[in-house]
Structure formats: C-alpha cells, structure tokens
N, C-alpha and C positions, 0 to 999 in steps of 0.2 A: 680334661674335666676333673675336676678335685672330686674326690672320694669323702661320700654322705656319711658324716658321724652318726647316724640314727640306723639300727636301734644301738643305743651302747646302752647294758646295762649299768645300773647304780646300785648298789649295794648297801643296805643303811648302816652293817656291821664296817664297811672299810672307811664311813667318812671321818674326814677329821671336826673335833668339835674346838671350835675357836678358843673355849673361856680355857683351852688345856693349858699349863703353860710348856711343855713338848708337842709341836703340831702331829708329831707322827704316832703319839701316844696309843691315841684308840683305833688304831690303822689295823687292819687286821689280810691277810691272805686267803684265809680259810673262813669257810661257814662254820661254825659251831651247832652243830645237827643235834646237839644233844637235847636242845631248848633253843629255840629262837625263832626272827621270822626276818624270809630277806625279801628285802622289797627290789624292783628292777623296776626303772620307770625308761620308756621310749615315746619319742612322738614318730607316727606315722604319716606321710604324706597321703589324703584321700582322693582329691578333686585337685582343683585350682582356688576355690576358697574356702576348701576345710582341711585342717589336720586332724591326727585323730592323738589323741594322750591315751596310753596306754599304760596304766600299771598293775602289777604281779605280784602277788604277795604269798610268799612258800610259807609255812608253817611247819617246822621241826618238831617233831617230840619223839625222845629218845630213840632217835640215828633214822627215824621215819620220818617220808612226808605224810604228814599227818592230811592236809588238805591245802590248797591253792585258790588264793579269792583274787580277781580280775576285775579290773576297770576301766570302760572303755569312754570316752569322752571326746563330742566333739568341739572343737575349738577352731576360731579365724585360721586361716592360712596368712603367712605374713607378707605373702609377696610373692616376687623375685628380685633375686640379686644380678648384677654384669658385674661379670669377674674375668680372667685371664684362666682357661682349662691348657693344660697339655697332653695331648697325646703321646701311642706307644711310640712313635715317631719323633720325639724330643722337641715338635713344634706347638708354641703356644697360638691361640688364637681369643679372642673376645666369646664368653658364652655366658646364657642365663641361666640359672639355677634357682629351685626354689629356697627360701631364706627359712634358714632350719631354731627353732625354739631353742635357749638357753636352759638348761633344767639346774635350780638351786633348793635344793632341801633342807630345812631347818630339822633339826632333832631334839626334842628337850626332854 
C-alpha cells in the first residue's frame, strides 16, 4: 500500500513564485520568527464522502508565536483509486485507496 502524502505541510515562505526569473529565488529553509506568518494547509480524510481541508496559520512577532488562526472545511471526498500496494513482504497486489486532493497555492 503506498504511503498517504497528507498531512504535508506548505509553507507560504518556501514557495517558489513563477514571475521570478531564478525558480529557487524565494525558497527559503527557515521561518523567519522575527515577523511573519506560515501558513501549513492538509486535507484530512473524514468519512467516505467528506474530506476535511485544513489550514494553519502561525503568526510570528519578534521570535513569538504570537497567535495561530485554523480553518476547518468540509469538502467532497473524491473517490477511490485501484492502484498496485506493496507490502513489507516485497509482494504487490491490486488495492483501493482514497484519492487524495492536489493542493496549489497562489501568492501575490
């Protein structure tokens, strides 16, 4: 069985912004605590026809969390998928899995 990419955080400070002309420009490793705010979005699987979208938003000021604002939304479930899982056993077989949301954030 393949391994659920959800929750991954996203980070608004590490994405890259398309108009840059170096994609790695505004990449960053670190938060910046002195001032800023990181956002982490996840969708969680609820039911069989709801996920739930989850996002997190830290708020920095000088090297504090200052405070954390949460959003919880529910949204369709998309499915399942039949895919090929493998086991700790090096055997694959046919299994379903629920089909996990795409997350693309715009920044401007």
């Amino acid at each position: 069985m393949r391994p659920r990419p959800w929750p991954v955080p996203l980070f608004l400070s590490a994405f890259l912004v398309t108009a840059c002309s170096d994609p790695k420009e505004d990449e960053t490793a670190v938060v910046d605590r002195s001032g800023s705010v990181e956002t982490a979005v996840s969708v969680e699987h609820a039911d069989s026809v709801h996920d739930v979208l989850l996002t997190r938003h830290k708020v920095w000021v000088n090297y504090k969390e200052y405070t954390t604002v949460e959003h919880r939304d529910t949204v369709p479930a998309l499915g399942m998928l039949n895919t090929e899982g493998e086991n700790s056993g090096g055997e694959t077989q046919r299994v379903s899995v629920k089909k996990d949301y795409q997350i693309f954030i715009t920044v401007k």
